[in-house]
C-alpha positions in Angstrom: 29.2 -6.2 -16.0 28.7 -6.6 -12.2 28.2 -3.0 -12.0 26.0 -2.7 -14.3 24.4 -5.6 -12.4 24.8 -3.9 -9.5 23.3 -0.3 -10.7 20.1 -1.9 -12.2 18.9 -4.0 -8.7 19.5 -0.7 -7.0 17.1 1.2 -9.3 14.5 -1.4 -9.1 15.3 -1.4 -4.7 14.4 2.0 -4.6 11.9 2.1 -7.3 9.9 -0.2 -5.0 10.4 1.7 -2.1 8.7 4.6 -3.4 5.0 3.9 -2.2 2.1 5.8 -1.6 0.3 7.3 1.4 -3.3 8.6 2.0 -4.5 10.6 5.6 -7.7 11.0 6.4 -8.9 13.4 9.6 -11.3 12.1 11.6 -15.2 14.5 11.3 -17.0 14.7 14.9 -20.7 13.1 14.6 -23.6 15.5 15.0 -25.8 13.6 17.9 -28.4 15.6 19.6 -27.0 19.0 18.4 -23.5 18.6 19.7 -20.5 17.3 18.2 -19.4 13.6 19.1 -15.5 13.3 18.8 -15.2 9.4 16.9 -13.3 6.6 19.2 -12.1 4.7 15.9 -11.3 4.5 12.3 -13.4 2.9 9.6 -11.4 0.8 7.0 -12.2 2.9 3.7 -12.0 -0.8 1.9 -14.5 -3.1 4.0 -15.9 -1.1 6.6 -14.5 -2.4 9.7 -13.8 -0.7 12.6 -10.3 -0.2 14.9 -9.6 1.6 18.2 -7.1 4.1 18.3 -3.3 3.1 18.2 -3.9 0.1 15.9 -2.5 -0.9 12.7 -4.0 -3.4 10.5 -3.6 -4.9 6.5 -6.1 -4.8 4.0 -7.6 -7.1 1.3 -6.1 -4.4 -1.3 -2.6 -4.2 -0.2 -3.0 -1.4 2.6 -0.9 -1.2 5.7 -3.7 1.0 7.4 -2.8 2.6 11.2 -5.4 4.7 13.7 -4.2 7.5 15.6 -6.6 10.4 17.8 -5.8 12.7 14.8 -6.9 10.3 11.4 -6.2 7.3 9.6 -3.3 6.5 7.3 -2.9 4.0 4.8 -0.1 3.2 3.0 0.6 0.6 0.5 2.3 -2.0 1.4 3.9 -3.2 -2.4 5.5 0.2 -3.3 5.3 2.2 -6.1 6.0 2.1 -10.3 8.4 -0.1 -11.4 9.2 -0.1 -15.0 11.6 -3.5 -15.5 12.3 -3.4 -19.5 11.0 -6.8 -21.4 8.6 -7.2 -18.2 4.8 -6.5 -17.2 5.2 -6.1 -13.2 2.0 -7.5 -11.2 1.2 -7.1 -7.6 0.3 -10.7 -6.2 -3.1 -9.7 -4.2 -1.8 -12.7 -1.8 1.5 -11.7 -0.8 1.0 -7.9 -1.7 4.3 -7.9 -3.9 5.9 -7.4 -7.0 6.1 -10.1 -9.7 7.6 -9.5 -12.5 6.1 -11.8 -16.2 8.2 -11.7 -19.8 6.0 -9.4 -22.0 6.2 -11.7 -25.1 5.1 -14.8 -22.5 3.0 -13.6 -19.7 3.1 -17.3 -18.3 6.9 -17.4 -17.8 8.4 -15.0 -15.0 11.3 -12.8 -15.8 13.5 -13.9 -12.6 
């Protein structure tokens, strides 16, 4: 039984790990009939702008960084997880996992 256990919170460890990733390259601005090489990244969710070499968070769960070369966002809550008897939710506020009974969404499963 405690392998079993022990089998199942590994698949769920490295079912969360799987996340995703987008890269975007940066375009050069037209100004005055020559390109403009950009100095920051826009957030794709709000707009916002961030000098090269940062790293911020987003509203929707984005771990977003800013290099010369583009911008790339990851998520910050990991990827499918399938937990049988359970509906998983990503809580907007702590950007993880949370996992409700299917037959009583108000009661958690752990």
């Amino acid at each position: 039984m405690k392998i079993l256990l022990s089998l199942t919170a590994l698949s769920l460890t490295l079912a969360l790990c799987q996340g995703f990733c987008t890269f975007s390259e940066h375009k050069a601005e037209i100004k005055d009939g020559k390109p403009v090489p950009p100095t920051e990244c826009t957030d794709p969710y709000d707009g916002s702008k961030h000098p090269f070499g940062s790293k911020w968070n987003t509203a929707q769960c984005m771990e977003c960084t800013c290099s010369e070369s583009g911008m790339q966002c990851c998520s910050r809550y990991g990827g499918i997880v399938d937990v049988p008897g359970c509906k998983a939710v990503v809580n907007p506020n702590t950007c993880k996992y949370e996992f409700y009974k299917l037959d009583d969404p108000s009661k958690p499963c752990f």
